[in-house]
C-alpha positions in Angstrom: -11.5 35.6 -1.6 -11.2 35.3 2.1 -10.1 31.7 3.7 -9.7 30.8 7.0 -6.3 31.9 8.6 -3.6 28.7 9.0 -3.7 28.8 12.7 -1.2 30.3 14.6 -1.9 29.7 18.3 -5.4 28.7 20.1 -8.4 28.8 17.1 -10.4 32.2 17.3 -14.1 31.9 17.0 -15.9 32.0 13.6 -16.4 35.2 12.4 -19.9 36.5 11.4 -20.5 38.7 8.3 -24.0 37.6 7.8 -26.9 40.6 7.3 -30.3 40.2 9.5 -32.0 39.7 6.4 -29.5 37.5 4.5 -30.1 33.1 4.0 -28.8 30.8 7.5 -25.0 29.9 7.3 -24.7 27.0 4.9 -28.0 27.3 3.0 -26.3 28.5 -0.2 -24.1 25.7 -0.5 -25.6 22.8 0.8 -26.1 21.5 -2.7 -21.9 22.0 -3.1 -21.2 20.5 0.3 -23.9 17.4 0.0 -22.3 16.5 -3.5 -18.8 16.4 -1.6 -20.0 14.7 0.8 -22.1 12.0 -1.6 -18.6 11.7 -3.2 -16.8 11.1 0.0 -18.6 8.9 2.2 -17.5 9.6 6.2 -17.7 6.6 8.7 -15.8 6.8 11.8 -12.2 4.5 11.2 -11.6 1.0 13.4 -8.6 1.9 15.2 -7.0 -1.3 16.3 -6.0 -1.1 20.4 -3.1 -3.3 19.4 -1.4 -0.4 17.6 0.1 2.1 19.5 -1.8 5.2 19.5 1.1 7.5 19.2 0.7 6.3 15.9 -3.0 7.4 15.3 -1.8 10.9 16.8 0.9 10.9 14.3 -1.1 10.7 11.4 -3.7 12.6 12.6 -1.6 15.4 12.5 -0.1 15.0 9.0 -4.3 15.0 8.0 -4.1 18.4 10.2 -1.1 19.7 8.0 -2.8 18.7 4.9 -5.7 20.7 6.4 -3.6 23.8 6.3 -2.0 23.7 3.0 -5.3 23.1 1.5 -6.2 26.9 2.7 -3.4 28.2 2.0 -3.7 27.8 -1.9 -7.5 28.0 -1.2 -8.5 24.7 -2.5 -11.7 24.8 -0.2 -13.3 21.9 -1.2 -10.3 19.4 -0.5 -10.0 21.5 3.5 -13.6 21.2 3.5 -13.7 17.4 3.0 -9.9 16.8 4.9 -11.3 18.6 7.7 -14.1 17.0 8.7 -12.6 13.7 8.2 -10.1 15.0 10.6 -13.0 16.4 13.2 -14.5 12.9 12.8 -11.5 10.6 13.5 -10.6 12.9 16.2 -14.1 13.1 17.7 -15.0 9.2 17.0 -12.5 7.3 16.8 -9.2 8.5 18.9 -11.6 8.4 22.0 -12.3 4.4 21.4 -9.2 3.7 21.5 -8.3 2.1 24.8 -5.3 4.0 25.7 -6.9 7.3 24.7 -7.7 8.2 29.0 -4.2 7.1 29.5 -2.1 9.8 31.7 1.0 8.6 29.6 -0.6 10.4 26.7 -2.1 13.6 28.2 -0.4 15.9 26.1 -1.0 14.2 22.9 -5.1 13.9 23.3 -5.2 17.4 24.9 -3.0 19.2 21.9 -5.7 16.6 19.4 -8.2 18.2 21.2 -7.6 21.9 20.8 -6.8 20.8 16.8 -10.4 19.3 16.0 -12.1 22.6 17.7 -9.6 25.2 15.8 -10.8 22.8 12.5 -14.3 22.7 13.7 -14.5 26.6 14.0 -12.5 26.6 10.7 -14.9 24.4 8.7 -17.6 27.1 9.5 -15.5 29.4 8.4 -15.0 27.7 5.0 -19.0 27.4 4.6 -19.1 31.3 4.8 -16.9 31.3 1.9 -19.0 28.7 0.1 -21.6 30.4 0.9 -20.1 33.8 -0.7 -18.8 32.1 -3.9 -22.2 30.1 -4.2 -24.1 33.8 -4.1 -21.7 35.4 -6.3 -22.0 32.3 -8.7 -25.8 32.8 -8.8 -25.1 36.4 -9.6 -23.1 35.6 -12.6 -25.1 33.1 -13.6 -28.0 35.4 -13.3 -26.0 38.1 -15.6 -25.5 35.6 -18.0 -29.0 34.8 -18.6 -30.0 38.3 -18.6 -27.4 39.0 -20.8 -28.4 35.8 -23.0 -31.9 36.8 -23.1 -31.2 40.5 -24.4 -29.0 38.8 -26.9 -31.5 36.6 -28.3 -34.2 39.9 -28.3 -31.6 41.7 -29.9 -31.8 39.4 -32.2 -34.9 38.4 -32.9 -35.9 42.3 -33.6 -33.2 42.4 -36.1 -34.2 39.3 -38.2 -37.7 40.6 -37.9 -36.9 43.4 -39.3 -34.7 42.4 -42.1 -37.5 40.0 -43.0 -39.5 43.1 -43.2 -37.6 45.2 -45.3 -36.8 42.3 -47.5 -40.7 41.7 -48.2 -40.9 45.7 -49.1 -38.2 45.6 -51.2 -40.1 43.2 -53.1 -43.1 44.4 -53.3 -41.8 47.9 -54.6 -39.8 46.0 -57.8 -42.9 44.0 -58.1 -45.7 47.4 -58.2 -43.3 48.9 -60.8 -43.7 46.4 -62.8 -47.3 46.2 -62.9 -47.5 49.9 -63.1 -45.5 49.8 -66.6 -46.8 46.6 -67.2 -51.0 46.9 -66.1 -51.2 50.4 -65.6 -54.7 50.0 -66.6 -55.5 47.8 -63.6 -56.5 49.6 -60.3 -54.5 49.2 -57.2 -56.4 46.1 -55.5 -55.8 43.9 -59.4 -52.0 44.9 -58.9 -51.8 43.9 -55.0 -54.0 40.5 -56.3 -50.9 39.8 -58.6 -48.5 40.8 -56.6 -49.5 38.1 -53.7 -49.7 35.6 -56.0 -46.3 35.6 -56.3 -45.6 34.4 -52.5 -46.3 30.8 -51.6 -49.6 29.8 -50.5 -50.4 30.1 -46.8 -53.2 29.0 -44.2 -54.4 32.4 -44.6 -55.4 33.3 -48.3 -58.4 33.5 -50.9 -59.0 33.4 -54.2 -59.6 36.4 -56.6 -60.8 36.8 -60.6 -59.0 39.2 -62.0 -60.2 41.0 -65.8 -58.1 38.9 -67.5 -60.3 35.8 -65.8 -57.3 34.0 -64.3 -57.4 32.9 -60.7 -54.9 34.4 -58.3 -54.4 34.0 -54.4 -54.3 37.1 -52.1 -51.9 36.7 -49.1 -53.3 37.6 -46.0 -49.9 39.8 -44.8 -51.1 41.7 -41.6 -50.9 37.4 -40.1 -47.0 37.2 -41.9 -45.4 34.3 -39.4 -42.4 35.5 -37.8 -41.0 32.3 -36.3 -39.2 33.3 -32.6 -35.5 32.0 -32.0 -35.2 29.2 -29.4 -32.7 30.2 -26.7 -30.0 27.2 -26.4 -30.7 24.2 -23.2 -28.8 25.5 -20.1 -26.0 23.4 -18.7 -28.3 23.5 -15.4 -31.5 21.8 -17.1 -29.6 18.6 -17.0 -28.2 17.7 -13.9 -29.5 17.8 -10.6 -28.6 20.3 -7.8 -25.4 18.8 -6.1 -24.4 17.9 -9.5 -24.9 21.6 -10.6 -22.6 22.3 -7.3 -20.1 19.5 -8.0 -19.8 20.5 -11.5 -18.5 24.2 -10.0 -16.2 22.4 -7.2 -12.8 22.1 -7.8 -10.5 19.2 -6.1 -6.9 18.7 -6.7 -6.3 15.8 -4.7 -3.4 13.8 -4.8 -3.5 9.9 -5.0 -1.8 7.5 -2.9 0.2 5.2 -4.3 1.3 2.1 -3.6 4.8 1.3 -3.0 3.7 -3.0 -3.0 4.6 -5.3 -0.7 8.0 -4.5 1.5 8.9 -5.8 5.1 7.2 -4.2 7.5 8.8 -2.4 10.9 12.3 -1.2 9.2 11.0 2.2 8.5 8.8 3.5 11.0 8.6 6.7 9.2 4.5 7.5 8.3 3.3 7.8 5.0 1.1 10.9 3.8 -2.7 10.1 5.3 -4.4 12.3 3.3 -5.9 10.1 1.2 -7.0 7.9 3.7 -9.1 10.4 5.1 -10.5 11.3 1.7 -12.1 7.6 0.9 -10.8 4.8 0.9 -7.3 3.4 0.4 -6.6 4.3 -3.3 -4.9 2.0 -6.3 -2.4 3.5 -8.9 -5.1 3.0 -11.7 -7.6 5.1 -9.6 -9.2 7.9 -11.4 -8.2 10.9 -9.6 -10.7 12.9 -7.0 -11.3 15.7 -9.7 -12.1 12.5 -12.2 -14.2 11.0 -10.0 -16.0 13.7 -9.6 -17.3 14.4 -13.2 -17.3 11.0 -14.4 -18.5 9.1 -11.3 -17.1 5.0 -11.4 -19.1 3.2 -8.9 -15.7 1.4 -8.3 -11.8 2.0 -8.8 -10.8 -0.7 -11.5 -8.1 -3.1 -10.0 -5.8 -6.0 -11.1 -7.7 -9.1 -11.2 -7.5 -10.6 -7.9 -9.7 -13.5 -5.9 -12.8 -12.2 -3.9 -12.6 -12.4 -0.4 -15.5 -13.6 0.2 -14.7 -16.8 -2.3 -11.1 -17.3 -0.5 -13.4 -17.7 2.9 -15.6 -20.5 0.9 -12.8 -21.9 -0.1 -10.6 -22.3 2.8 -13.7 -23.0 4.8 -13.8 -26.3 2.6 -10.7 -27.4 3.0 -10.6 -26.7 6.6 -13.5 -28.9 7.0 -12.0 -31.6 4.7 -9.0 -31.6 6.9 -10.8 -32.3 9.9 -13.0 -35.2 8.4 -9.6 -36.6 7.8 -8.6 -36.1 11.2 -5.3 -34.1 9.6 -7.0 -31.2 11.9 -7.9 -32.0 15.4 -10.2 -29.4 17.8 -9.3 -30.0 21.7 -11.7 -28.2 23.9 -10.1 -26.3 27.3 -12.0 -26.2 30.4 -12.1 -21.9 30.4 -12.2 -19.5 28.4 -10.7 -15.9 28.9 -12.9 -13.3 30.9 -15.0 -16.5 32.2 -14.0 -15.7 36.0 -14.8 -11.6 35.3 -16.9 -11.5 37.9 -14.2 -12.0 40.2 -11.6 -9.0 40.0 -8.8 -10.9 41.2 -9.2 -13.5 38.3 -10.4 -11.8 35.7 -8.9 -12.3 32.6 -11.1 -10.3 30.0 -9.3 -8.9 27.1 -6.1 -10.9 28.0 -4.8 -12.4 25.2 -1.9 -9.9 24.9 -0.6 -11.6 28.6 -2.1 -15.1 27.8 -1.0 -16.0 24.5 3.0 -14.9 25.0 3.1 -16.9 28.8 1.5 -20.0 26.7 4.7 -19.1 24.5 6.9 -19.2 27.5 5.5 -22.1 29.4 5.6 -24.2 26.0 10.0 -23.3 25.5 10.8 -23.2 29.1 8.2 -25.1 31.2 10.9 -26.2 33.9 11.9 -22.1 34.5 8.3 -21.6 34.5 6.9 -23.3 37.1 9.5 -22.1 39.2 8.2 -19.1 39.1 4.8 -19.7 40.3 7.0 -22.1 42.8 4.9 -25.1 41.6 6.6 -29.1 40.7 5.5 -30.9 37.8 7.4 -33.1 36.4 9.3 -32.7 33.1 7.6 -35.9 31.6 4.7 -33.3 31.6 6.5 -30.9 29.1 7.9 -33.8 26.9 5.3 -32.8 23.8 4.6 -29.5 24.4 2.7 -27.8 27.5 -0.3 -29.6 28.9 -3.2 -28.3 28.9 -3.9 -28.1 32.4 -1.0 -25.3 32.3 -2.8 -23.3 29.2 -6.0 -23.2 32.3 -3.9 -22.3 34.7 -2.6 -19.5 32.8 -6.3 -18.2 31.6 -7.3 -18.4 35.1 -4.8 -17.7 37.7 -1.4 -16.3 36.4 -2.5 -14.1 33.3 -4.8 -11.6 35.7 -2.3 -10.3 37.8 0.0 -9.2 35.5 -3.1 -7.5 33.7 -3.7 -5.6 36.7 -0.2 -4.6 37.1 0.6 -3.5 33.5 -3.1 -1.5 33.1 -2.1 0.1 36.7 1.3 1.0 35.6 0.1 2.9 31.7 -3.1 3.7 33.8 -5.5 1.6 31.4 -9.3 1.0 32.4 -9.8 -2.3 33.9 -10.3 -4.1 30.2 -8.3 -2.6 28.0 -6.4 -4.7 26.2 -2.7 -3.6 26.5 -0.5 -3.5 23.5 2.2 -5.9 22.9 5.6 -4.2 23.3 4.1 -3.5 26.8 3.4 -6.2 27.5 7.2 -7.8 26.2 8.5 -5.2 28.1 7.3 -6.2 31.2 7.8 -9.7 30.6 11.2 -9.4 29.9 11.5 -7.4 33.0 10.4 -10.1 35.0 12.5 -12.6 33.0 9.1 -14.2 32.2 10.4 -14.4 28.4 14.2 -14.1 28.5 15.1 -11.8 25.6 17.7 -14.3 24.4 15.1 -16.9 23.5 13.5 -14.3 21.1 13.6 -15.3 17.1 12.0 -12.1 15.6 9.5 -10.7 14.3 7.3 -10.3 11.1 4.1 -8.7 9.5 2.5 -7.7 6.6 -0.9 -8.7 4.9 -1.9 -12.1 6.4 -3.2 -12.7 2.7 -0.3 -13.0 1.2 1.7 -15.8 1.3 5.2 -14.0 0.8 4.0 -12.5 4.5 2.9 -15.0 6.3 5.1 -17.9 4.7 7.6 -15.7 6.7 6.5 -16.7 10.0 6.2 -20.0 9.1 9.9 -19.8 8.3 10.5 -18.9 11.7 8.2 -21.6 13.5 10.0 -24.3 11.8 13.4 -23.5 11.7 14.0 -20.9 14.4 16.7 -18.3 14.9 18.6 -18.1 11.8 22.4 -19.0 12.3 21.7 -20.7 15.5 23.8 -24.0 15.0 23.5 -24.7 18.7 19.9 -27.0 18.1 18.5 -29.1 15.8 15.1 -27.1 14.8 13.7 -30.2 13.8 14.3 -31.3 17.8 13.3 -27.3 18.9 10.3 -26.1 20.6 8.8 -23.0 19.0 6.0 -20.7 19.8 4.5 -17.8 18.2 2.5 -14.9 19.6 0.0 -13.8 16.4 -1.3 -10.6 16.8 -4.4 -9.8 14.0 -7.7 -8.2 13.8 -7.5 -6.8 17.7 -6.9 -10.3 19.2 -4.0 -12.6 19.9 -3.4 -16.6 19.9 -0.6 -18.8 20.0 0.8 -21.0 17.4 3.5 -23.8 19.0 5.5 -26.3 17.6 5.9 -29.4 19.0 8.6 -31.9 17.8 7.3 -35.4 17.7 11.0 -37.0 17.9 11.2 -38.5 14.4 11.6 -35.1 12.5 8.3 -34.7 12.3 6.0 -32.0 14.8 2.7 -30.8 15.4 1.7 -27.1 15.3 -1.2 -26.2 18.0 -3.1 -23.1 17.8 -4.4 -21.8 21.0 -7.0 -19.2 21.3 -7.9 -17.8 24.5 -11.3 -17.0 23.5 -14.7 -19.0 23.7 -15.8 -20.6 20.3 -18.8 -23.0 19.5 -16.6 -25.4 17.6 -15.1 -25.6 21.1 -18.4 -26.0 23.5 -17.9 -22.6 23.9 -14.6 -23.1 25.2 -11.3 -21.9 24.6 -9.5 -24.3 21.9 -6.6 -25.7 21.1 -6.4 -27.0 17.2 -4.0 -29.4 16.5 -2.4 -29.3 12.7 0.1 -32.8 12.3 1.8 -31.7 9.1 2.8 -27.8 7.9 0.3 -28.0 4.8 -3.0 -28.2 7.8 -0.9 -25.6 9.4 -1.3 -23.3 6.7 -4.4 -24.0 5.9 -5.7 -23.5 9.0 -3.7 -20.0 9.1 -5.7 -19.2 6.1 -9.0 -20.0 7.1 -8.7 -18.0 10.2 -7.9 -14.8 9.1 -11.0 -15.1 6.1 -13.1 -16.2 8.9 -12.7 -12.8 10.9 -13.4 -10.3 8.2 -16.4 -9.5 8.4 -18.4 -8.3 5.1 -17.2 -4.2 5.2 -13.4 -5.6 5.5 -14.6 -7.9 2.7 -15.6 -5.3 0.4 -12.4 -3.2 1.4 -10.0 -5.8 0.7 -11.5 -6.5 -2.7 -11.4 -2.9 -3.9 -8.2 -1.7 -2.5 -4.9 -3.0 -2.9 -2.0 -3.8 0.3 0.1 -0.7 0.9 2.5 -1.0 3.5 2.5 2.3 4.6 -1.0 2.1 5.7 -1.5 -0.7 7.4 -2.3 0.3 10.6 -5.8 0.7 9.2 -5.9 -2.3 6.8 -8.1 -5.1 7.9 -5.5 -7.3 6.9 -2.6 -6.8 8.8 -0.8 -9.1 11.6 2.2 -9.1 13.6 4.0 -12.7 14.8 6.6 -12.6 17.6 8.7 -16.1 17.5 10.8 -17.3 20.4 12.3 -20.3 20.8 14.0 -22.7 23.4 
C-alpha cells in the first residue's frame, strides 16, 4: 500500500495515477470519508486572544506530529481525520487570533503555513489510497459473491441430482417387486402402483386398477426441486457510510484526564490529538474504534449538575441578593470603546490596560496620581478609588498605553493585548510595582477548589506578609475569563469587615448601558456573584461542552471554563 511520504522538506505536489477513463479523485470513497467525518464533527476552535499564541502554534504542531505517525504505520483514517482538523485550525482559527499578523511571530505563522499546504497536498494523497483500497475492496467483495454464487450452483446441481438418483433407486426396488409380484399386470398397472407409494401432490389422478382398488399416479416430469436461498449479505443492512465505516479502521488513543492540579507550574503541553479528533474525552469514553461500531450519542460521565441549571440557579440567588440590597449595581458614566471614534481616546478592547490600572489606582492612589501629575486628596482614596478615577481611566489614561503596547508587538488597532504584556509594560513604567504583586491563580472557574483560591488571595493577601493587617489591606484582582477582563477590589470598611466591588469596563443593561461597578458587603454575595458571572457568559455550545466533558488541566487553553486572577496588594 502506498501512503503519503512523512515530509522531509517543502511538501511536493499530489501525485496523479488516475487513467482517462477511471472515477474523479474521491468518488470511491466518499461513503468511507463522509462516515468519518459524520463520526467526527469539524467546527473551526475559539481561540482565546488572551492566551498567548505561541501556545496554539505549539500544539498545533504536536497535531502535525501526530499527523505523521499516523502514516507512518498507515493508519489512514486517523491522518485522514487529524489532518484536516489540522488544515482547519490552521486555516480558520490561527488567523483570528489577534496576534496572528504580528511581526513578533513571523516565523511561527509562516513555518504553520507551509505545514497546512504540505497536509493539504497530503490529504489528497491519502484519498488516492482510499480510493485504491475502496476499488480493490469492491473487487474482493465482487469475488466473493461470484465465488458465493458458484458455490450455491454447485450445490444446488448436486442435491438435485442426488434427489434424482435417490427417486430411481426407488423406483427400480419398487418394479422388481411388482415384476415377481404382478408380473401379470402390464407396465402402466405397475407404474400406477408404484406412484402410489409417494405422497400425494397438486399434480396427480386417480386410476382403477384390475384388482378395483383406487391408486394415485404422480405426475413426475413437475417433481419440485426446491432452490437453496443464498445467505443475507452483511451489506443489505446498513447503509453506505456504514458499509464504509464498518471497513475503516481507527486506533485512536484517548485522553485522559489527569483531574484537577494547579495550573502554570508545568508549562509543558499535553498530547492534542484528541482534541482535534472531537471533543475533549473522559476516562469512561468508549474508544474511537468503539464509537465507531456501536455509535453512543453521548460519552457516559460522573453525575454532575447541568450547566444550564447552575445558571438558573445562581441567577436566583443573584437576584435575591439584590432585593436584599446584600448586592448593589452602581452605574459609571462610560463605558470602554464609547469614545472610538476619536483615535486618541479610544479604548475598545481595553480591559487588559483598564482593569489592572483600576487595580493600581485602588492600592496606591497617592503614587498614582502623581503620575498623571494630578492632586486629589487622600480623603478621596479612604474606601477604595472613586469612581470618577475608574472614568478617568476608561477614557483618558487607558488609550495611550493601548497605542503604545499594540505599536510595540505590532497589533491592529483593537486587538486586545495579552496580559503578561501588558504587566510587563506596566511594571516597566512602575505603573504596578512588582513588589505589590500577591500571585497568581487559575483553573476551572467552576470549581470551587479553583476559584476559592483567589478568594484566598483577596482577603488575606501575600502569604507570610506580617507587615499589614489584611483585614485593614486594600486588594485588587485582575480576572481574566472568557476573552475579557474586570476587576474585583477589596475595600476595608475599618471594623474588620470590607466590601468587594466588581468593575467591568464593558456596557451592560443592568447598568443603563454603562460600565458597572457591583458592590458585594459580605464574601458569601462575593461569591455568589463570582458564580453567577461566569454561568452567565457561557453561552449554550459551551453549555453542552461543559456538561459532556470533564476539566483537564492540560487542555485548558481551549476549555470554556478557564480563568486566570492576578492579585496585588498595598
Amino acid at each position: 500500500m502506498n501512503l503519503p511520504n512523512v515530509p522531509s522538506g517543502p511538501p511536493g505536489a499530489p501525485q496523479n495515477n488516475h487513467k482517462a477513463d477511471a472515477p474523479p479523485l474521491g468518488e470511491l470513497s466518499k461513503s468511507r470519508r463522509d462516515a468519518l467525518k459524520r463520526h467526527n464533527q469539524e467546527v473551526p476552535i475559539p481561540l482565546s486572544n488572551l492566551t498567548p499564541i505561541t501556545k496554539y502554534y505549539s500544539a498545533a504542531d504536536k497535531v502535525l506530529e501526530q499527523f505523521k505517525k499516523h502514516l507512518e504505520v498507515g493508519e489512514l483514517d486517523d491522518a485522514y481525520i487529524i489532518g484536516r482538523r489540522f488544515a482547519l485550525f490552521s486555516t480558520a482559527s490561527l488567523p483570528n487570533h489577534h496576534y496572528y499578523t504580528s511581526p513578533n511571530h513571523a516565523q511561527l505563522r509562516i513555518k504553520n503555513q507551509r505545514d497546512a499546504e504540505w497536509v493539504t497536498r497530503g490529504l489528497e494523497r491519502i484519498v488516492q489510497v482510499m480510493d485504491r483500497q475502496e476499488l480493490q475492496r469492491q473487487r474482493e467483495e465482487e469475488d466473493k459473491r461470484r465465488q458465493r454464487e458458484e458455490e450455491e450452483r454447485r450445490k444446488a446441481l448436486e442435491w438435485q441430482k442426488k434427489t434424482r438418483e435417490r427417486l430411481l433407486a426407488v423406483r427400480s426396488a419398487r418394479l422388481g417387486d411388482l415384476d415377481s409380484d404382478d408380473s401379470a399386470l402390464d407396465m402402466d398397472s405397475k407404474l400406477a402402483k408404484l406412484n402410489a407409494l409417494f405422497p400425494k401432490d397438486g399434480n396427480h389422478h386417480a386410476l382403477q386398477v384390475d384388482n378395483h382398488q383406487e391408486v394415485e399416479i404422480f405426475d413426475n416430469t413437475q417433481l419440485p426441486l426446491p432452490q437453496p436461498v443464498a445467505p443475507p449479505l452483511v451489506e443489505g443492512t446498513m447503509n453506505d457510510q456504514d458499509f464504509a465505516l464498518f471497513y475503516s479502521t481507527s486506533a485512536m488513543q484517548q485522553l485522559k484526564s489527569n483531574g484537577a492540579t494547579p495550573m502554570f507550574v508545568n508549562e509543558e503541553l499535553p498530547n492534542y490529538s484528541d482534541l482535534f479528533l472531537d471533543s475533549l474525552k473522559t476516562p469512561s469514553s468508549p474508544s474511537l474504534e468503539d464509537r465507531f461500531t456501536s455509535l453512543p450519542t453521548a460519552p457516559s460521565l460522573p453525575s454532575r449538575t447541568p450547566v444550564r441549571e447552575l445558571r438558573r440557579k445562581y441567577s436566583d440567588e443573584f437576584e435575591s441578593l439584590l432585593s436584599l440590597k446584600t448586592i448593589e449595581i452602581i452605574k459609571l458614566a462610560t463605558y470602554q470603546g464609547r469614545l472610538s471614534s476619536t483615535p486618541r481616546y479610544d479604548s475598545t478592547n481595553g480591559c487588559t490596560v483598564i482593569s489592572p490600572l483600576i487595580v493600581a489606582t485602588h492600592i496606591y492612589p497617592q503614587h498614582q496620581h502623581n503620575i498623571i501629575n494630578s492632586f486629589h486628596k487622600q480623603a478621596t482614596y479612604k474606601r477604595g478609588i472613586s469612581n470618577m478615577d475608574i472614568n478617568e481611566i476608561i477614557d483618558k489614561r487607558a488609550p495611550p498605553i493601548l497605542q503604545t503596547v499594540r505599536a510595540k508587538l505590532g497589533l491592529d488597532q483593537h486587538a486586545l493585548i495579552i496580559p503578561s504584556d501588558v504587566h510587563d509594560y506596566l511594571v516597566d513604567e512602575q505603573i504596578l510595582p512588582q513588589e505589590k504583586f500577591v500571585g497568581v491563580c487559575g483553573g476551572n472557574i467552576l470549581n470551587p477548589g479553583h476559584w476559592k483560591t483567589l478568594m484566598d488571595m483577596l482577603l488575606n493577601g501575600k502569604e507570610g506578609d506580617e507587615k499589614i493587617d489584611p483585614r485593614k489591606q486594600k486588594i485588587g484582582a485582575a480576572l481574566f475569563f472568557r476573552d475579557h477582563v474586570v476587576s474585583i477590589i477589596k475595600i476595608p470598611l475599618g471594623n474588620g469587615a470590607s466590601y468587594f466591588d466588581l468593575i467591568d469596563s464593558l456596557p451592560t443593561p443592568m447598568a443603563g448601558g454603562m460600565a458597572s461597578r457591583t458592590r458585594c458587603k459580605d464574601q458569601s454575595s462575593l461569591e455568589t456573584l463570582l458564580q453567577w458571572y461566569a454561568c452567565s457568559k457561557f453561552s449554550d455550545a459551551h453549555c453542552d461542552f461543559i456538561d459532556a466533558n470533564e476539566w483537564n488541566d492540560g487542555m485548558c487553553d481551549f476549555d470554556p471554563r478557564v480563568f486566570q486572577g492576578f492579585i496585588w496588594a498595598e
